[in-house]
C-alpha positions as CSV (number, residue, x, y, z in Angstrom):
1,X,10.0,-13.5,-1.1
2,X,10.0,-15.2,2.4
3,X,9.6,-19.3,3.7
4,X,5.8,-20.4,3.5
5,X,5.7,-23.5,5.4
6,X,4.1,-26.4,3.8
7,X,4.5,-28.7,7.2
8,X,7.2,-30.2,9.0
9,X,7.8,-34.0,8.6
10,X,10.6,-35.7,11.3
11,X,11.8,-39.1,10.6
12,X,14.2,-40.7,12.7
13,X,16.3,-43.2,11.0
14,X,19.8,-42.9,10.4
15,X,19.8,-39.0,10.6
16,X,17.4,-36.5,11.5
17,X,15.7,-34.4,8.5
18,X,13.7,-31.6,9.8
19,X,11.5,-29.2,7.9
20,X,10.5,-28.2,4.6
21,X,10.7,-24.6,3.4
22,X,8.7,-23.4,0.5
23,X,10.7,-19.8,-0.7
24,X,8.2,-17.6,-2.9
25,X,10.0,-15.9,-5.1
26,X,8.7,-12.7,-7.6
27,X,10.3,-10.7,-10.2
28,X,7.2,-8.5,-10.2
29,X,5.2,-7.2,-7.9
30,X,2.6,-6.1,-10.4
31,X,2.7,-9.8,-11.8
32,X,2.0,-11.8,-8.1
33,X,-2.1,-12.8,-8.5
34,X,-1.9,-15.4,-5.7
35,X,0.5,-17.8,-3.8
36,X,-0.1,-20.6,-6.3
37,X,1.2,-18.9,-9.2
38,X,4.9,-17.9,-7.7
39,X,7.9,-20.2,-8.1
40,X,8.7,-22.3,-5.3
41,X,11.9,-24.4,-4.8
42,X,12.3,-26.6,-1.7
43,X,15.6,-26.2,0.7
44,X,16.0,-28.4,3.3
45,X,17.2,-27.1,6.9
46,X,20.5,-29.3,8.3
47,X,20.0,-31.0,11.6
48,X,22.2,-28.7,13.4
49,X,20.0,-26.0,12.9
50,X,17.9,-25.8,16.3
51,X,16.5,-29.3,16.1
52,X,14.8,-29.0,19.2
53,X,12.5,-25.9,18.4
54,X,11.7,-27.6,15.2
55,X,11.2,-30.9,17.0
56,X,8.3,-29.2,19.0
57,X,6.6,-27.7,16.1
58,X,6.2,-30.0,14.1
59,X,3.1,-31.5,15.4
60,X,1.0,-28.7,13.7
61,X,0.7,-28.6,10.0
62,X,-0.6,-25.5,8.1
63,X,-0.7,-24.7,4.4
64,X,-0.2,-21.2,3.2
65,X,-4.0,-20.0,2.0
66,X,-4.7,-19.1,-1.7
67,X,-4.0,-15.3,-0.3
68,X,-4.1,-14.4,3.4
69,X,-7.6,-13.2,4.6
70,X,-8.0,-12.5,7.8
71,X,-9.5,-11.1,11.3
72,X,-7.3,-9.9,14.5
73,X,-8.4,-11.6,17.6
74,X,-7.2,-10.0,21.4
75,X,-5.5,-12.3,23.8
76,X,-8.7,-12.1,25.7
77,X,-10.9,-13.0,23.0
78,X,-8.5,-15.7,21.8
79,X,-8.7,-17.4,25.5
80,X,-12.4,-16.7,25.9
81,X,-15.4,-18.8,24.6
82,X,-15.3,-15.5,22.3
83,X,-13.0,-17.2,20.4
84,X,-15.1,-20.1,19.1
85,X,-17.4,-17.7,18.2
86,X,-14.8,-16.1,16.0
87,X,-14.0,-19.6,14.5
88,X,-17.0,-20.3,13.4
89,X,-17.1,-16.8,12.0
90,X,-14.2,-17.3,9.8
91,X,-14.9,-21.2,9.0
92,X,-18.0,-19.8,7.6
93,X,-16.3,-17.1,5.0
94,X,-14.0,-16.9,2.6
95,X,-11.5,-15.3,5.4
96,X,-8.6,-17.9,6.4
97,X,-6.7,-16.0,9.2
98,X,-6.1,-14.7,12.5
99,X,-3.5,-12.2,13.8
100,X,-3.6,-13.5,17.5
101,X,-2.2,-11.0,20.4
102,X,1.0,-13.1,21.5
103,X,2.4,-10.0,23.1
104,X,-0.1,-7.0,23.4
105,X,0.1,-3.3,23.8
106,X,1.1,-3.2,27.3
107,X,3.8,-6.1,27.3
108,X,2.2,-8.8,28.8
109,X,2.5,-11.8,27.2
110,X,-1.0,-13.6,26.8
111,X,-0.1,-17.3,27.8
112,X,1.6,-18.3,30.8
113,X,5.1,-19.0,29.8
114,X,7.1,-22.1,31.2
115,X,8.0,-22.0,35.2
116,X,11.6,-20.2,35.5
117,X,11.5,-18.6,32.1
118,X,12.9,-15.1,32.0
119,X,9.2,-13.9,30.9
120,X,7.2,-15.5,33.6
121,X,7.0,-12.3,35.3
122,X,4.9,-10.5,32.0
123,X,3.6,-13.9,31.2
124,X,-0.8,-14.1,31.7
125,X,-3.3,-16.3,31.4
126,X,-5.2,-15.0,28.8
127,X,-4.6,-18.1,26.8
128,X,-5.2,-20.9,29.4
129,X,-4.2,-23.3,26.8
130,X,-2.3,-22.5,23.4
131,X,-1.9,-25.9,22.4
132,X,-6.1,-26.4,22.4
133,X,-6.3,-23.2,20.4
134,X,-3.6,-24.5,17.5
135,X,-5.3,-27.8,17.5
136,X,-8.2,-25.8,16.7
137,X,-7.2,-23.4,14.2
138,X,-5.7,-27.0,12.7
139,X,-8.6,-28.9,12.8
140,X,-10.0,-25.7,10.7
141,X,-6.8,-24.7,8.3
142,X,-7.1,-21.1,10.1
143,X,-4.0,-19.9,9.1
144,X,-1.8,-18.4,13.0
145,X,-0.2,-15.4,12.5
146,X,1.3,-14.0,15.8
147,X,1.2,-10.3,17.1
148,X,4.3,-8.9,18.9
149,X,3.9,-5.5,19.8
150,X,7.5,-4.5,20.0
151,X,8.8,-0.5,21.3
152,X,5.2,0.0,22.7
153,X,5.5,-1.8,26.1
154,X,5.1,0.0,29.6
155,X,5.9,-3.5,31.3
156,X,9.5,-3.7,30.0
157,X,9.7,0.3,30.8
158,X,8.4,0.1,34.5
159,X,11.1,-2.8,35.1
160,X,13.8,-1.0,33.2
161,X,14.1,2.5,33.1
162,X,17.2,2.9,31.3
163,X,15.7,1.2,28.3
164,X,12.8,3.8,27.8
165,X,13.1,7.5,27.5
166,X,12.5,10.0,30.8
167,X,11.9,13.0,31.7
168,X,12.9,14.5,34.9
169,X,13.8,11.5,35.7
170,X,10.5,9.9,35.7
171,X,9.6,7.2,32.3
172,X,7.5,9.0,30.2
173,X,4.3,8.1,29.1
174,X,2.2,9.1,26.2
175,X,-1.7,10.9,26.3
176,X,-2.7,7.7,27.3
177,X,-0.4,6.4,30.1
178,X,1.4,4.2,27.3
179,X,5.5,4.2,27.9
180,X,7.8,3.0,25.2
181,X,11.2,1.5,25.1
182,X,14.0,2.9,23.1
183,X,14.8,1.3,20.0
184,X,18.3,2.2,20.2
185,X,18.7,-0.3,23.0
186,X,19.6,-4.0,21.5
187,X,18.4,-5.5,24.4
188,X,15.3,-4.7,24.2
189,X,15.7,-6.0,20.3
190,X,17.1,-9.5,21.7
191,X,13.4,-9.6,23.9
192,X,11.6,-8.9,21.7
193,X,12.8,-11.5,19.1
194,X,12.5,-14.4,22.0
195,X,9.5,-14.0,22.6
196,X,8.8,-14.5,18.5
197,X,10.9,-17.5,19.0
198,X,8.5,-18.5,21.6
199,X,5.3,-18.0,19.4
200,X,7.1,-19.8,16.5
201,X,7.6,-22.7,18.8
202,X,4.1,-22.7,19.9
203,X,3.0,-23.0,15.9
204,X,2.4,-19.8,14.4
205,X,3.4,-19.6,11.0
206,X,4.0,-16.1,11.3
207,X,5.5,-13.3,13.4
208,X,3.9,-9.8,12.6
209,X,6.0,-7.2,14.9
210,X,4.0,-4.1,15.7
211,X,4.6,-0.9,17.0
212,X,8.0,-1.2,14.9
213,X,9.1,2.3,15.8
214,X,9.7,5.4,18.1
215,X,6.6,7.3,19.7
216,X,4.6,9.4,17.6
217,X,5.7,13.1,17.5
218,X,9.4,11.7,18.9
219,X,10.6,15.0,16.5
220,X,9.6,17.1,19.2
221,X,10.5,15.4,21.8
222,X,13.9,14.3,20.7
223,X,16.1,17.6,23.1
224,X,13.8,16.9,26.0
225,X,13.6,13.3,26.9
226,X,16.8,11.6,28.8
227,X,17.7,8.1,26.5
228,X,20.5,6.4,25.3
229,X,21.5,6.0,21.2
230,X,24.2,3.3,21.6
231,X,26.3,2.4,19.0
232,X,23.9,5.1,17.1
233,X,25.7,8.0,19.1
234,X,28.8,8.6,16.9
235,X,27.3,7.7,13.7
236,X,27.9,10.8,11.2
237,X,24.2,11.6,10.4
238,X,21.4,13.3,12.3
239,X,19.0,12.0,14.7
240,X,16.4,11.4,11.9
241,X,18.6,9.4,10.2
242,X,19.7,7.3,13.2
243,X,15.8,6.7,13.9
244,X,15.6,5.0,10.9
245,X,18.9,3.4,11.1
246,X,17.8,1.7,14.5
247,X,14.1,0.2,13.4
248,X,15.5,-0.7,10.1
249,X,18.1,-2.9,11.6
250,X,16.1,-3.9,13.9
251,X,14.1,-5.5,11.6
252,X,17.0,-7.0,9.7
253,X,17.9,-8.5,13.1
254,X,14.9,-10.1,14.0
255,X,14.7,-11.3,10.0
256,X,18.1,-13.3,10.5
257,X,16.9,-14.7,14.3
258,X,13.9,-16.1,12.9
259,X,15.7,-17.5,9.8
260,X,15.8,-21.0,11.4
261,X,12.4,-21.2,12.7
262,X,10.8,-21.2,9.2
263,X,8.2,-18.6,9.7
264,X,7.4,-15.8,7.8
265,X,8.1,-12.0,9.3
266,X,5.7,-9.3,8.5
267,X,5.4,-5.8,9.9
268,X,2.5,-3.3,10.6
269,X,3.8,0.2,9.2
270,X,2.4,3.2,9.2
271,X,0.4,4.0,5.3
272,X,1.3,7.3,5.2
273,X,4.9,6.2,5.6
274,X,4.8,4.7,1.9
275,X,4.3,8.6,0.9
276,X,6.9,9.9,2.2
277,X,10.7,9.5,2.0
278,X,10.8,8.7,5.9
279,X,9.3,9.6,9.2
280,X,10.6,12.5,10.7
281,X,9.8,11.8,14.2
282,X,8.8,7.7,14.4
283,X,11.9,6.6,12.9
284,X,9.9,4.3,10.0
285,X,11.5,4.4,6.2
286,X,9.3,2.0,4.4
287,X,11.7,0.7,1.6
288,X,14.0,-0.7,4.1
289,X,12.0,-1.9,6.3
290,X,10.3,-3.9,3.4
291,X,13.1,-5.0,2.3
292,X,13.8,-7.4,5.1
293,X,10.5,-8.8,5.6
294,X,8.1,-11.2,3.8
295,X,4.8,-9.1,4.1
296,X,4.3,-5.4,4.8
297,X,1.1,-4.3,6.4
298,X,0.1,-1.0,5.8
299,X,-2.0,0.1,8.5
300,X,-4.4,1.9,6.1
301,X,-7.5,2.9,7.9
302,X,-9.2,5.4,6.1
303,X,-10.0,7.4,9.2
304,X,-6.3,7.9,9.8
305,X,-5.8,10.1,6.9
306,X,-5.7,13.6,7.7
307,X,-8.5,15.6,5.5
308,X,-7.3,16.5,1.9
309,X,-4.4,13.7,2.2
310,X,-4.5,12.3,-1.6
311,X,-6.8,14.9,-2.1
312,X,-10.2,13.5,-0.7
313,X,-11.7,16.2,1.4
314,X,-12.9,13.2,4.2
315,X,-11.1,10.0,3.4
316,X,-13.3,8.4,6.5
317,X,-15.8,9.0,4.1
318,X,-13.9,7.8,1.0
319,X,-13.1,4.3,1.8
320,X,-12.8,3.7,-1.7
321,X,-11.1,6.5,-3.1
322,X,-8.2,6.3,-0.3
323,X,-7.8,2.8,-0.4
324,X,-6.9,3.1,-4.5
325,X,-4.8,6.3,-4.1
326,X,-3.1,4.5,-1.6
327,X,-2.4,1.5,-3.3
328,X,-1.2,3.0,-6.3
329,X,1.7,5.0,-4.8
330,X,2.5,1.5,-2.7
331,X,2.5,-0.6,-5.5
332,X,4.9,1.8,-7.0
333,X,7.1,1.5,-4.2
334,X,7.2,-1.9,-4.3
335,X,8.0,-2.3,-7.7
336,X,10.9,-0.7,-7.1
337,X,12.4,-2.8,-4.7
338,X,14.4,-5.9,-6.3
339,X,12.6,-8.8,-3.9
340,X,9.7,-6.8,-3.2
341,X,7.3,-8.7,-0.1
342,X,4.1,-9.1,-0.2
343,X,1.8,-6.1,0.7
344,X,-1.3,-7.5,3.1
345,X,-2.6,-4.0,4.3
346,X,-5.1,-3.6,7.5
347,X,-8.4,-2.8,6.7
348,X,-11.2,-0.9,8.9
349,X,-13.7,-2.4,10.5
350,X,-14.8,0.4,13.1
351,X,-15.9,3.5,13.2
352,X,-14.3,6.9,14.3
353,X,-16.4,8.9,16.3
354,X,-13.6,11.1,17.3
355,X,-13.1,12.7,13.9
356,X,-16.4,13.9,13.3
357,X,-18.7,17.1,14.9
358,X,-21.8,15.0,14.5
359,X,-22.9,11.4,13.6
360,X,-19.7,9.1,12.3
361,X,-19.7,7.4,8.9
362,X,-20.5,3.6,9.9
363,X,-18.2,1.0,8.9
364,X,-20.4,-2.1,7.7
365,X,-21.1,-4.6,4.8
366,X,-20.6,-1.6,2.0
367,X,-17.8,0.1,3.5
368,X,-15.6,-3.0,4.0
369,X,-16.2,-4.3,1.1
370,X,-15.3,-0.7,-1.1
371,X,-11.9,-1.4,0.5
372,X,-11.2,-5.0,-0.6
373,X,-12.4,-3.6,-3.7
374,X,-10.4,-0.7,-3.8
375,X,-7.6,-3.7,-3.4
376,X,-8.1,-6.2,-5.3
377,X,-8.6,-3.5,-8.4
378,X,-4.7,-2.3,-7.8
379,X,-3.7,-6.2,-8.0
380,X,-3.2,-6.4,-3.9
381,X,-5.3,-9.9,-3.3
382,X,-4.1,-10.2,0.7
383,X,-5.5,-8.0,3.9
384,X,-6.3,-8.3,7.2
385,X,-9.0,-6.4,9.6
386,X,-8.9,-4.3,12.4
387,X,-11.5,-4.1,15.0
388,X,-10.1,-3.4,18.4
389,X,-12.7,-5.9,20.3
390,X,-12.5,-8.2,17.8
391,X,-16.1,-7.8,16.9
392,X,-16.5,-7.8,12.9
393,X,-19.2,-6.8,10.3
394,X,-21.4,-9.2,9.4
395,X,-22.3,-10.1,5.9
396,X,-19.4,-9.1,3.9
397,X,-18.6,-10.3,1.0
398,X,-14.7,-10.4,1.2
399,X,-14.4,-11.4,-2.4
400,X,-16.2,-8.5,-3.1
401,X,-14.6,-7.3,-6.7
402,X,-12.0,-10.2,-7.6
403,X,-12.7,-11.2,-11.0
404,X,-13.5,-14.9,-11.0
């Protein structure tokens, strides 16, 4: 599968030997229990590959957990006293990672880049001081994973137009004042995969691109917005064919830039989208895009399923139920891919008033833990949760259901 880094150690003697990669590798997906049980080789990076970037890594050493259990954490909450709070919180379970907001949902970045950088303008100071909060999540063998939220970013739209869609001449925005830039446009790919650069520098171990696609609904929106395809115009195949050409080599790309920072690449995806062939309107084909990463997160909420998917009349109500259908059909999608990644779906941890008449089903201790179940009995061992405050259950078990 992808690099795990095992730490960096520089020596300067006669040459300069940088980096050590650890390459997981698995015939079977069916087969994979935990990271200790996969072949590993070790591959050594030359000198001339980016020395300086590795140079200023190096100082942080993380080792990949048994599987990846973890929490996401806002840039607020990760600059905030909140965020010792949440430390503690993990340090005291058997979770072992955060998903920190590197660059959130409206495209600011949450630290303050370095003075005369070409992001200075998007850069905040959520994060006051990233180097305190890796020496941290050291200290505590928190495993970093960074968040990039990639084609959802009204920032990069609002300073350049001509790299979003309009309409009447004016960018568009979505229900909830949310503009998107076009995936189509490689500049906004080359961007995006500096700023992962960036995060890799700073000491994550892994880049987790977001919002890997085209707005939701973009099928019927395709005739009326004004945008550019590229070098996607002339291609002999229809627009929902070039959708998925564009974020699927988009994630290539970024797979190949990153190739010298020895960090993993992961991607949050849509569940339903492991159901279907591809998606019509967002542009998301999830074979390929697996394919070129080294986890897949299936964004798997239960109270994102439409009623009767899998055929659960509420699958809010399910968790269970949805979670094991859903793993079943992903597993055998996986299995059929020759270098299949590893699949580290998000879980919920909230509730979702808006799909009910009356009182919502709460989201607590039992509910969480019927979907780590739910995983850990289809042979998935990895999985992250969502909580868009960062505020988490208390109580749970999260090894609720893995046989000892």
């Amino acid at each position: 599968m992808g690099k795990k880094q095992l730490g960096t150690t520089i020596i300067l003697a006669t040459l300069l030997i940088i980096g050590l990669a650890l390459f997981i590798q698995a015939d079977e997906l069916f087969e994979v229990q935990d990271h200790s049980q996969r072949e590993t080789k070790i591959e050594k990076i030359e000198p001339n590959q980016s020395e300086a970037r590795f140079l200023g890594k190096s100082e942080y050493h993380f080792e990949y957990p048994d599987a990846v259990r973890g929490i996401y954490v806002t840039g607020n909450a990760a600059g905030t006293s909140k965020f010792d709070t949440l430390v503690d919180f993990v340090d005291s379970t058997a979770l072992n990672a955060m998903v920190i907001d590197v660059k959130d949902d409206f495209g600011n970045l949450t630290f303050m880049p370095e003075q005369g950088s070409d992001f200075e303008e998007v850069g905040t100071n959520m994060i006051q001081d990233p180097d305190e909060m890796m020496k941290t999540l050291e200290e505590k063998q928190i495993y970093p994973i960074a968040r990039v939220v990639v084609f959802k970013d009204s920032e990069l739209a609002k300073r350049h137009p001509e790299y979003s869609f309009t309409e009447d001449g004016e960018v568009w925005v979505n229900n909830r004042g949310e503009a998107f830039v076009n995936p189509f446009v490689k500049e906004v790919w080359e961007y995006n995969v500096e700023i992962a650069k960036m995060a890799a520098e700073m000491g994550f171990q892994e880049i987790q691109f977001d919002y890997v696609r085209f707005p939701e609904g973009f099928e019927t929106k395709d005739e009326i917005f004004e945008y550019t395809m590229g070098d996607y115009q002339d291609l002999e195949m229809n627009n929902v064919k070039k959708r998925v050409e564009a974020v699927s080599d988009f994630v290539a790309y970024a797979k190949e830039e990153l190739k010298d920072y020895n960090v993993d690449v992961s991607v949050d995806i849509f569940g339903y989208a492991a159901t279907i062939e591809e998606t019509p309107g967002i542009g998301q084909n999830f074979s390929r895009i697996s394919e070129n990463v080294d986890i897949i997160s299936s964004m798997v909420y239960p109270s994102h399923w439409s009623n009767g998917y899998f055929g659960i009349e509420m699958p809010d109500k399910e968790p269970y139920r949805l979670i094991s259908e859903y793993a079943k059909v992903e597993n055998e999608v996986l299995g059929a891919l020759e270098s299949p990644p590893v699949s580290r779906p998000w879980l919920q941890d909230f509730e979702a008033p808006w799909i009910y008449d009356g009182p919502a089903t709460e989201y607590d201790k039992e509910e969480i833990e019927a979907q780590i179940k739910a995983l850990y009995d289809n042979g998935i061992y990895e999985f992250l949760l969502w909580n868009a405050g960062s505020n988490y259950s208390k109580n749970v078990d999260y090894l609720f259901g893995l046989s000892k």
